[in-house]
C-alpha positions as CSV (number, residue, x, y, z in Angstrom):
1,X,128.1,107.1,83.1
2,X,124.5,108.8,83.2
3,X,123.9,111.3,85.6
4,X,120.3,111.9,87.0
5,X,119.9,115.6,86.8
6,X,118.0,116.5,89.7
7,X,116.2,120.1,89.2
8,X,113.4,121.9,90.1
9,X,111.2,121.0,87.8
10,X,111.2,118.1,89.9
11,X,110.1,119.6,92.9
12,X,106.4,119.4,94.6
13,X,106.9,122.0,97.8
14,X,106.0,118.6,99.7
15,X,109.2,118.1,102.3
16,X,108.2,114.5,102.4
17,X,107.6,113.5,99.2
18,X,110.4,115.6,97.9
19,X,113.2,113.8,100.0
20,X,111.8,110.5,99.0
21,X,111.7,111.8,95.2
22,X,115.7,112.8,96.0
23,X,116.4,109.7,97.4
24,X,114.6,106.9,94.8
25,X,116.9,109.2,92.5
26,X,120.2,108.7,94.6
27,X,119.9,105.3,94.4
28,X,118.8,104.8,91.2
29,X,122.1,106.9,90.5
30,X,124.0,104.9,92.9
31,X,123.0,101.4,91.1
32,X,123.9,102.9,87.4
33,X,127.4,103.7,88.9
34,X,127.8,100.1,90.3
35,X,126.8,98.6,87.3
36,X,128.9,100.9,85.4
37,X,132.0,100.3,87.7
38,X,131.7,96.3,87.2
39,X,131.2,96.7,91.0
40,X,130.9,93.1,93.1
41,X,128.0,91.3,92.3
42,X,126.3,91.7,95.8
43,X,126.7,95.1,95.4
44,X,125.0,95.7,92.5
45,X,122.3,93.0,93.5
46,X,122.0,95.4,97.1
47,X,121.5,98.6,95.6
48,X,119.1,97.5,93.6
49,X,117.2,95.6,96.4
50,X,117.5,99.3,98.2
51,X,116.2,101.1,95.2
52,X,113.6,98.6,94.5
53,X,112.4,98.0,98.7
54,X,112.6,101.9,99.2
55,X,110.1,102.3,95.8
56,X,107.6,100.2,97.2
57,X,107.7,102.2,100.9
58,X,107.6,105.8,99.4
59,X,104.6,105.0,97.1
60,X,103.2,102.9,99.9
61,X,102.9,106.4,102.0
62,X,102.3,108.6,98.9
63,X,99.0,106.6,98.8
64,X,98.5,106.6,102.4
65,X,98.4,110.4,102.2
66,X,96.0,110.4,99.0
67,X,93.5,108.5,100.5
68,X,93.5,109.9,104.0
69,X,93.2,114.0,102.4
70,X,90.5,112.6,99.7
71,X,92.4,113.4,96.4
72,X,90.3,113.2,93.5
73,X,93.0,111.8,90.9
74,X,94.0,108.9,93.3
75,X,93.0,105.8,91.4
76,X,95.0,107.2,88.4
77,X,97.9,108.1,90.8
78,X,98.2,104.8,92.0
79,X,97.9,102.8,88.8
80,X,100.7,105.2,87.6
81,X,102.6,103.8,90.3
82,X,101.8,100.4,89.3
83,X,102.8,100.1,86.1
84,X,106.5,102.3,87.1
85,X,106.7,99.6,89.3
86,X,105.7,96.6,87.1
87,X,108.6,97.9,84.5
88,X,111.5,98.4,88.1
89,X,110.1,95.0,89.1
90,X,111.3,93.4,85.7
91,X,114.4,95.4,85.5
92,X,115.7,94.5,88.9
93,X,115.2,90.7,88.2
94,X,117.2,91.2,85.0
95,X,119.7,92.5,87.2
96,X,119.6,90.0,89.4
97,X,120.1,87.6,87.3
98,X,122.9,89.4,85.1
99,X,124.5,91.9,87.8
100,X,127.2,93.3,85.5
101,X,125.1,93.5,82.2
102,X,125.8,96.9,81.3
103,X,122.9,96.9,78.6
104,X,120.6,97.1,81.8
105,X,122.0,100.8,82.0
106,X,119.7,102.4,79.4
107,X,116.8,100.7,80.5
108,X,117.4,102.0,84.0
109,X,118.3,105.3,82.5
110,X,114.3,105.6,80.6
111,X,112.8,104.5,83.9
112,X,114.3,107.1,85.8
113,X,114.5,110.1,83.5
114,X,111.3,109.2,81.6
115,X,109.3,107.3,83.3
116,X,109.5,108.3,87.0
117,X,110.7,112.1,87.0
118,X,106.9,112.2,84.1
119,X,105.4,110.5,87.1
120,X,107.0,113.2,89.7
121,X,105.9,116.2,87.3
122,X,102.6,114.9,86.4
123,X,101.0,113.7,89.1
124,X,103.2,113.6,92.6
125,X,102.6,117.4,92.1
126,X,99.2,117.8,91.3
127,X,98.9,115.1,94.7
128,X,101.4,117.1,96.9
129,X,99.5,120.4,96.2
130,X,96.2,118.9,97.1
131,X,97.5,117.2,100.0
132,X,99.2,120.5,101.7
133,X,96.2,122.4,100.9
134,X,94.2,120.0,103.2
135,X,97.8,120.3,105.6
136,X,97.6,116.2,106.0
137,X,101.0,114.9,106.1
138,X,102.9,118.1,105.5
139,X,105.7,119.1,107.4
């Protein structure tokens, strides 16, 4: 089983976006163990509705908060977020159609440790900085 290592690299000093960060990575966790565990199908087929569903809300406010504070480096932001979510997109219909497919594992494994924590240290920190400079959205 893959852990999600969870460090500060990963941090943006943004309370917000930082919990949401934590969480997309909980439950990305919490899927791979499912999967891993041969767990019921609706299980696995919820948890990755959850991970998927929650994606789509944090980014949803990330860009909320980009537009409303001005950031510069929004339109690049956001089409990072679009293609991280065009590849979750295509791996949570392969689970759903193959809930205990183990192969699906590594696949979630490079979205998550590549692909989104590259995201979280490459751009949801240059955002968060810009945004709590402007105090918009920070607690």
């Amino acid at each position: 089983m893959h852990i999600y290592k969870w460090d500060d690299s990963l941090r943006t000093q943004h309370v917000n976006v930082d919990q949401d960060n934590h969480e997309i990575v909980r439950k990305a966790q919490l899927l791979s163990n499912l999967i891993t565990q041969q767990a019921e199908d609706k299980k696995i087929k919820e948890a990755a509705k959850s991970l998927e569903n929650f994606v789509y809300d944090h980014f949803e406010k990330e860009e909320m908060m980009q537009m409303y504070s001005h950031f510069g480096n929004y339109d690049n932001h956001k089409r990072s977020h679009a293609r991280f979510l065009k590849g979750l997109n295509r791996l949570i219909h392969e689970i759903l159609s193959s809930p205990h497919d183990i192969e699906l594992i590594p696949k979630l494994d490079r979205l998550i440790t590549e692909t989104y924590f590259n995201h979280i240290k490459e751009f949801d920190t240059e955002a968060a900085r810009f945004i709590m400079q402007r105090d918009y959205y920070h607690n």
